[in-house]
C-alpha positions in Angstrom: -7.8 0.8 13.8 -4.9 3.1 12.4 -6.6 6.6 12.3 -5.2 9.7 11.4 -6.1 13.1 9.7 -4.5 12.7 5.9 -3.4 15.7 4.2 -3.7 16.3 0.7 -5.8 16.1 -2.1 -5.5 12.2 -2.9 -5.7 11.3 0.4 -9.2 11.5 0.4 -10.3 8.3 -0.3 -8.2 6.7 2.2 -9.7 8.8 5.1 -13.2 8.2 3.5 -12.0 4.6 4.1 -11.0 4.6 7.7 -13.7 6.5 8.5 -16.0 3.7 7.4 -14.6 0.9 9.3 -15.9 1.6 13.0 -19.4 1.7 10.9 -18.5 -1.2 9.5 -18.2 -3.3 12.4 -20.5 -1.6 14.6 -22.7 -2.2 12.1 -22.2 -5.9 12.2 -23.6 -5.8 15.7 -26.4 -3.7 14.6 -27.3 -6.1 12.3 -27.2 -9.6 14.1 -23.9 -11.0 13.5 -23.2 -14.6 15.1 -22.6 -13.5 18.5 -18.9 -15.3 18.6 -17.8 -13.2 15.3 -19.3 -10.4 16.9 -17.3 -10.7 19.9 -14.1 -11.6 17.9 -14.6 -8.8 15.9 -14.8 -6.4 18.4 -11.9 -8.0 20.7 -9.9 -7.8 17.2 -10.5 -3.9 16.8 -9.8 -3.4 20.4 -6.4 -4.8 20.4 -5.6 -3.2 17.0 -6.2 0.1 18.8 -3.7 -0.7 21.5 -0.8 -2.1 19.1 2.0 0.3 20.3 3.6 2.1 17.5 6.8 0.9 18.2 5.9 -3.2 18.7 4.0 -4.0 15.6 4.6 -7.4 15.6 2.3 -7.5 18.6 -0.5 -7.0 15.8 -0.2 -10.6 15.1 -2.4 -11.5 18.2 -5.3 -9.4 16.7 -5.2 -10.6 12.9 -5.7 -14.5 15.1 -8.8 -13.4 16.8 -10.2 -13.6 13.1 -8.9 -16.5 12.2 -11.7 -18.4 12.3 -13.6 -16.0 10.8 -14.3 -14.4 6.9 -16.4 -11.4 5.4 -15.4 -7.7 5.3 -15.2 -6.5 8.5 -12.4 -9.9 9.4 -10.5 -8.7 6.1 -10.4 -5.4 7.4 -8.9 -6.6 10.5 -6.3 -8.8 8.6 -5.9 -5.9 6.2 -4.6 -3.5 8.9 -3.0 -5.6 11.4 -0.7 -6.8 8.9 0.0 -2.8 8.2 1.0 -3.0 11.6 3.0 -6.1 12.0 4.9 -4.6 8.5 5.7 -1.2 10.7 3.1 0.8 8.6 2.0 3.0 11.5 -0.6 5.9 11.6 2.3 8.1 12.3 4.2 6.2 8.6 1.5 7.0 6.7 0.9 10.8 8.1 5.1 10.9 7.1 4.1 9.6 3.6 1.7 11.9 2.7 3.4 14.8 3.8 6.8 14.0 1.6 3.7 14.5 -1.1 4.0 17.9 0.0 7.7 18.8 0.6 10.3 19.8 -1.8 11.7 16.8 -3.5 12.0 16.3 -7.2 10.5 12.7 -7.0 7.4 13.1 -4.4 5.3 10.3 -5.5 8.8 8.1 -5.5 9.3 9.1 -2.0 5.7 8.6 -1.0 5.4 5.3 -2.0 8.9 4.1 -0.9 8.0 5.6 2.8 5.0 3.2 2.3 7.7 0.2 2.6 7.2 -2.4 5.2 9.8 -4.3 6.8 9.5 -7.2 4.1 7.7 -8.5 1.0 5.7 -11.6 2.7 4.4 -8.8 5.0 3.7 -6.4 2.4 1.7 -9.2 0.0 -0.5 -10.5 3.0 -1.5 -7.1 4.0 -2.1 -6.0 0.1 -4.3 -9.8 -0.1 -6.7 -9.1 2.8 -7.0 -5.1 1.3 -7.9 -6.2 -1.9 -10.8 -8.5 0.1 -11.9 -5.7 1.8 -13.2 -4.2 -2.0 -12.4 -0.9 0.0 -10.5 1.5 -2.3 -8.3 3.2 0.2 -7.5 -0.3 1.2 -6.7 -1.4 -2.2 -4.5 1.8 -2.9 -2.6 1.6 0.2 -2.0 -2.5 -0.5 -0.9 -1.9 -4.1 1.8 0.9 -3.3 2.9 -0.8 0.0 3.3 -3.6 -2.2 5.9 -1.5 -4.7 7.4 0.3 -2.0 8.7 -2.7 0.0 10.0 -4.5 -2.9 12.1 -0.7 -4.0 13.1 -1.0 0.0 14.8 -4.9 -0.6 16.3 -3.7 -3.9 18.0 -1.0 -2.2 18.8 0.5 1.6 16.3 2.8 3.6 16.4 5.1 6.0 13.1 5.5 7.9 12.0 7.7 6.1 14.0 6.7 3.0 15.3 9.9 1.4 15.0 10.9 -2.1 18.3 9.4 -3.0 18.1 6.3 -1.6 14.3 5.7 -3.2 16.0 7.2 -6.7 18.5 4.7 -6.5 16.3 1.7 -5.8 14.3 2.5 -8.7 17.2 2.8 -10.9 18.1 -1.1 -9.9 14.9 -2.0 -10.5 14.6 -0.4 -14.3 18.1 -1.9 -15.0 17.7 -5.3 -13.3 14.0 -6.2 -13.5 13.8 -9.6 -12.5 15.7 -8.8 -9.2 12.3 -6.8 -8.0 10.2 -9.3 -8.2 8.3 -7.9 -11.5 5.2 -10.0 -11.2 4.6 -8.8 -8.0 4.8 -5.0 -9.2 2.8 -5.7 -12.6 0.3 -6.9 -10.0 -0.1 -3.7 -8.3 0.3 -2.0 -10.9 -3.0 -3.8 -13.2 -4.7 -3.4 -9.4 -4.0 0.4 -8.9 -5.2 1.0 -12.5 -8.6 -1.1 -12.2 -9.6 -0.1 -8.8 -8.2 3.7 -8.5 -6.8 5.1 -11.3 -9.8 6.0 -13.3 -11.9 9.3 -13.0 -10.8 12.2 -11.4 -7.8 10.2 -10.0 -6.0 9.3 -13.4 -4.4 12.4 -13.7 -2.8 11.5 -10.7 1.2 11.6 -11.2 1.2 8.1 -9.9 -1.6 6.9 -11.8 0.0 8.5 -15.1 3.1 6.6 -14.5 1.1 3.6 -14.0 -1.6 3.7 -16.9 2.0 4.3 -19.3 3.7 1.3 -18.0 1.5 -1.1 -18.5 0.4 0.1 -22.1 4.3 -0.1 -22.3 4.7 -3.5 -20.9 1.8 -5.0 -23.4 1.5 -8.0 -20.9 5.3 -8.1 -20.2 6.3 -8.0 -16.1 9.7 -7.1 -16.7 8.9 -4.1 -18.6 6.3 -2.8 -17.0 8.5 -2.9 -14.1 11.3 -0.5 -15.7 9.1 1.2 -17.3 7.1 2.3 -14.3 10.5 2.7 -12.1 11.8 4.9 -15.1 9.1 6.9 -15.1 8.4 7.3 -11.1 12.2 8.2 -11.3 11.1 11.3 -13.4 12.7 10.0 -16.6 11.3 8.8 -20.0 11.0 5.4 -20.9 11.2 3.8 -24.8 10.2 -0.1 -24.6 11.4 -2.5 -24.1 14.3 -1.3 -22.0 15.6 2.2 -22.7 15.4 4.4 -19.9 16.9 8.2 -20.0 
């Protein structure tokens, strides 16, 4: 399973997550599983952990050893090896969170748009088995992988994308709406508020931007799609459309 040491204050929940999945599955075992899932499972978790970071598509292999098979711990499987097979490495992620840190105008843009994987399909299978997992740092990492592959097919992106090229994304996306797939981002967007941005986390940038679109949108894809690129693009947005 993709490990690695987070940094940052809203990070937390992710690592708490991680953290729980070897006690997850190891629990399974504890516990009496069906001795066949139990042996998929574990065969499923092994080859996750040998995925090289550079042949992600290899992920595919491990996400089959499940197939056969439902609960938490298979979701959690199928949730992260299609991370993998979308090039969402341990090492992508580390690089996300630390743009969180660095010195551009838009960090949150950035963060989420280095979240991109290498297509929408990918992105919305991975963001269907997180949401199964009813794991939060799942969930969060679904939702905004989710966003940032769809900014990465309205636009072009270095890996990592650079401030620019995620500003610019966003700017097609607030003026052209529809070509950003805007049910697909309203999605994440209803998902992120339910299932993270409440408590101590709604005063996160990101979840400020998203809590305003969607009161903006009233129910309306297209607009909470420009309104929450307007506003992760650090500008102010007036509904329906007006964003400066």
């Amino acid at each position: 399973m993709m490990r690695a040491a987070f940094i940052g204050k809203r990070s937390r929940i992710v690592c708490r997550t991680y953290l729980a999945v070897g006690a997850l599955l190891t629990g399974c075992l504890l516990l009496g599983c069906e001795s066949d899932e139990a042996d998929d499972l574990a065969k499923a978790q092994r080859c996750l952990d040998r995925v090289p970071q550079d042949n992600g598509a290899s992920a595919n292999e491990c996400i089959q050893m499940v197939a056969k098979h439902g609960g938490q711990q298979a979701d959690i499987i199928r949730c992260s090896g299609y991370f993998l097979v979308g090039g969402l490495t341990t090492n992508k992620i580390l690089q996300a969170y630390k743009a969180l840190e660095g010195d551009s105008t838009n960090k949150e843009a950035v963060f989420i748009g280095t979240l991109a994987l290498t297509d929408v399909s990918t992105a919305k299978n991975a963001d269907l088995y997180c949401k199964k997992t009813g794991l939060k740092g799942f969930i969060y990492l679904g939702s905004l992988a989710v966003v940032g592959t769809i900014l990465k097919s309205a636009g072009s992106f270095s890996v990592p994308p650079t401030e620019a090229e995620v500003n610019a994304a966003m700017a097609t996306c607030t003026a052209t709406p529809s070509s950003c797939d805007p049910a697909a981002i309203s999605s994440a967007a209803g998902t992120l508020a339910d299932n993270y941005c409440s408590g101590s986390s709604k005063d996160d940038k990101v979840c400020t931007d998203i809590n305003s679109a969607l009161q903006a949108g009233g129910g309306d894809t297209a607009v909470v799609t420009s309104a929450l690129t307007c506003l992760l693009n650090g500008k102010t947005f007036t509904p329906p459309s007006t964003c400066a």
